[in-house]
N, C-alpha and C positions, 0 to 999 in steps of 0.2 A: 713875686709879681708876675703875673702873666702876661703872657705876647700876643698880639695878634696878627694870624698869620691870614691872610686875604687869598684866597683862592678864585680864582679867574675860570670859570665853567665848571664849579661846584657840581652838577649835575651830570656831569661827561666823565667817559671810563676814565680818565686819568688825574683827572679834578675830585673825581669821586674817590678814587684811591687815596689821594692823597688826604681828602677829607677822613676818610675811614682810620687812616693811621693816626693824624696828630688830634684828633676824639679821644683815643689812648694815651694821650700825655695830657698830666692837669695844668702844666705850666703854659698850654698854649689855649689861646681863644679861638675860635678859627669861625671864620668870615667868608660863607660864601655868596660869591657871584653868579646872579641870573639873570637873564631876560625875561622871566616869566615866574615871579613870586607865588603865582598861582597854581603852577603846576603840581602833578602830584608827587613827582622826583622832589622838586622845592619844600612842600610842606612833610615829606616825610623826613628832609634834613634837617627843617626846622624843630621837628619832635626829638631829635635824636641830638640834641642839644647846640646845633649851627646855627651863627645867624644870619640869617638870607636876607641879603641887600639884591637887590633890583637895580641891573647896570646895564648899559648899553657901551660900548667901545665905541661910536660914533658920537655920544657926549658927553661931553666935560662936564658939565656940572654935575652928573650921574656917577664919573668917575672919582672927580673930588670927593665928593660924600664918601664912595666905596673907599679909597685908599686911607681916609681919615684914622691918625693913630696905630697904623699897622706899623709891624714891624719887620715884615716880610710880605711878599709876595708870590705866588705860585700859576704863570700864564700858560694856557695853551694857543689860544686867539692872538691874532695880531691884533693890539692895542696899540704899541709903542709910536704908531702913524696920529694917534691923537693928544703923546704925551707931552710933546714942546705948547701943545695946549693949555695943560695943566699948570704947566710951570714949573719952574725950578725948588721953589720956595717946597713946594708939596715933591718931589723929588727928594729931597736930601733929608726927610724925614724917615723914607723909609731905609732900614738897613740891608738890605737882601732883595733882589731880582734872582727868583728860578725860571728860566725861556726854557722850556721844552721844544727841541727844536732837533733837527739832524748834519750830519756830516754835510759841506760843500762837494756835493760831487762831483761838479763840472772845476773845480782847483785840484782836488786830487787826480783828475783823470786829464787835466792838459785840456782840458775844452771840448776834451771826446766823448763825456756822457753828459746831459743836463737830464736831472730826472725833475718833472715837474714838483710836484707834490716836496720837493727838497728844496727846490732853488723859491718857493715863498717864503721858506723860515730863513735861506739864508739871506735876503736882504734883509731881515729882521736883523738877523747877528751883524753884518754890515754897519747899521746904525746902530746900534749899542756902543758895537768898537769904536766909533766914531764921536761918541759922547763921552760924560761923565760917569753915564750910568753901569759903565764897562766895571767902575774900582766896586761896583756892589752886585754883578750879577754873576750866576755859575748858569753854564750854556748845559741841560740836560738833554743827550743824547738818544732819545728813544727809540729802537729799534722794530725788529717784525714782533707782533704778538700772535702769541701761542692762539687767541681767539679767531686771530684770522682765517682758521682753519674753517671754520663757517662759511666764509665769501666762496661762493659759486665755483670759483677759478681757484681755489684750494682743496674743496671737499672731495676725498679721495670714494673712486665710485671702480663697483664691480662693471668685468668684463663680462659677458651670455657664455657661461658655458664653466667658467673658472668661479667655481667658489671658496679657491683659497687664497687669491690675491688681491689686495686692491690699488688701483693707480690713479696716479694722478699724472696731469701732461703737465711739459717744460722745454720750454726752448735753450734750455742751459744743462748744461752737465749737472748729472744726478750727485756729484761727489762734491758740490757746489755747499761751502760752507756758508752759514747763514749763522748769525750774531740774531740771539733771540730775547727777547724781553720775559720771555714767560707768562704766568697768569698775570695780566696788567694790574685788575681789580685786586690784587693783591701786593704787587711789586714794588707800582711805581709808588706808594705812599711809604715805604721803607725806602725807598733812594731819598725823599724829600726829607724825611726825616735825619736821614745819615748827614745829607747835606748841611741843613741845618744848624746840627747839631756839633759838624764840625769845618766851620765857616772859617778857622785860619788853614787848612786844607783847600776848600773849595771857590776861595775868593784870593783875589780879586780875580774874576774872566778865568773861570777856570773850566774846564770840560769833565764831565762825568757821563759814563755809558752805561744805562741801568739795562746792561744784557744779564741777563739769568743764566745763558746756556748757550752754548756754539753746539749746533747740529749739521749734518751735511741733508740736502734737498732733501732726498731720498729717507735719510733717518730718521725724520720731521712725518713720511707717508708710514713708514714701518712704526713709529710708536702708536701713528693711531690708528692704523691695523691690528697692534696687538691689544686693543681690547677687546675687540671678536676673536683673538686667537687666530691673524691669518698675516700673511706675506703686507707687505709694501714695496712697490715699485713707482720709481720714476719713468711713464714713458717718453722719450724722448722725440720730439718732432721740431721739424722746421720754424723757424719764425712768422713763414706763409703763414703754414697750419694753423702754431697758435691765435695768432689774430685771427684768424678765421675762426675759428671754432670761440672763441673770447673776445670780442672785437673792442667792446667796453673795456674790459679788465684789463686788457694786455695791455691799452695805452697806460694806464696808470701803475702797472706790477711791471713791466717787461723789462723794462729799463731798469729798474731795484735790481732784477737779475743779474741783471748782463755784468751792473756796476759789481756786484757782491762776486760775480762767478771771475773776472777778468783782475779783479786789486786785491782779490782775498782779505787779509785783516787789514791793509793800508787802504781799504775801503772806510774805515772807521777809524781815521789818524786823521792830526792838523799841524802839518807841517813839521816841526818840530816841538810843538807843544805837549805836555804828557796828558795822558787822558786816564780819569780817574776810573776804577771800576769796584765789582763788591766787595775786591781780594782790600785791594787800599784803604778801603771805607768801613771794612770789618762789617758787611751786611750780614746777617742772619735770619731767616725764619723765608725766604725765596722760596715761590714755586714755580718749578724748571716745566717745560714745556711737555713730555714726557708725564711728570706726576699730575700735569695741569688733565690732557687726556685721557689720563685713568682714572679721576675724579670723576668724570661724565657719564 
């Protein structure tokens, strides 16, 4: 009998990953979530044998329809603010919540870092623990992706005059280890699957970190130097600097640093809770960050 698993931004790098994977297994159905049936992300999922429901997270009736018969779920959006909505009754149908979500930084750090972009997923996690819906959900960890290398305030650039190095700037130490997700369009649909597949591991409120590769800042510029065959360096400047020269980016990246360069791996712990990864989960077929830039 097959499952169906309901994906929540079916058309988004990590919706779409995970769509991509469970395609590959015949035992599951897989159900994705859109805003816009019409699009051409949408009707090309729909060919590729998904079926595209048309949701909105702002209404229930929309959602009811979508969760009907699932038997899993896979979110990236906050939804959960419209699920007491829905009801209990459609709650307890489904067996499995995946929140794609990050580390509390502002509890691991004593109230010393809040990085925006983290403290929205973790009210999310806040109300789940808070619920019922804790005995069915596993909290997915997703870390820096290897594609971020594209955003402006990553893409490593020549200096006038050096054509063997390229740099990229950081207000944190270049020996700054960084927990990496890898190719996402790839990854994250084997983490959901692992999950899945092995739910007395991953439930009840369990934590799983779908990092692919621990690199340090710098090793991150030197892999993708070496597909031109040239140096990578971190140049190091002030926090002024940074914001200045990034004024946009810094406020949303700067702070990932600072937290990742000052707690090193207890940057990515909860408390005393153990946190799952690909070695526990026996993942296979990951692409590391490194193979992701030699592909390109």
């Amino acid at each position: 009998m097959t499952r169906t698993i309901t994906v929540v931004g079916a058309t988004g790098t990590q919706g779409g990953s995970v769509v991509r994977a469970l395609l590959k297994d015949p035992s599951y159905h897989v159900r994705g979530l859109t805003r816009n049936i019409q699009s051409e992300k949408a009707k090309a999922l729909s060919q590729e044998g998904v079926e595209v429901v048309e949701a909105n997270i702002k209404s229930v009736s929309s959602l009811k329809k979508a969760f009907e018969g699932s038997y899993a779920i896979f979110v990236v959006t906050n939804f959960f603010e419209a699920f007491p909505s829905v009801g209990k009754e459609e709650a307890v149908k489904i067996e499995h919540y995946i929140w794609s979500t990050l580390p509390d930084s502002r509890e691991v750090s004593g109230g010393t870092i809040a990085i925006p972009h983290y403290e929205g997923k973790n009210q999310v996690d806040v109300y789940i623990r808070g619920t019922d819906l804790i005995k069915k959900t596993t909290f997915l960890w997703i870390p820096s992706y290897a594609q971020n290398i594209h955003y402006p305030c990553y893409q490593p650039f020549a200096l006038p005059g050096d054509g063997l190095t390229l740099y990229q700037l950081q207000a944190t130490s270049p020996t700054t280890r960084w927990k990496l997700a890898g190719d996402v369009n790839n990854n994250i649909g084997l983490f959901v699957t692992a999950i899945l597949t092995q739910s007395e591991r991953t439930l009840p409120g369990r934590i799983v970190l779908a990092a692919a590769d621990v690199m340090t800042a710098e090793g991150v510029v030197a892999a993708w130097a070496k597909r031109d065959g040239k140096k990578g360096r971190i140049l190091e400047v002030s926090r002024e600097e940074y914001f200045e020269v990034w004024p946009q980016w810094a406020e949303v990246m700067h702070a990932s640093h600072v937290y990742w360069e000052t707690f090193g791996d207890k940057a990515f712990s909860a408390n005393a809770q153990v946190v799952l990864g690909k070695e526990e989960l026996g993942i296979e077929g990951l692409i590391g960050t490194a193979e992701y830039f030699a592909k390109l």
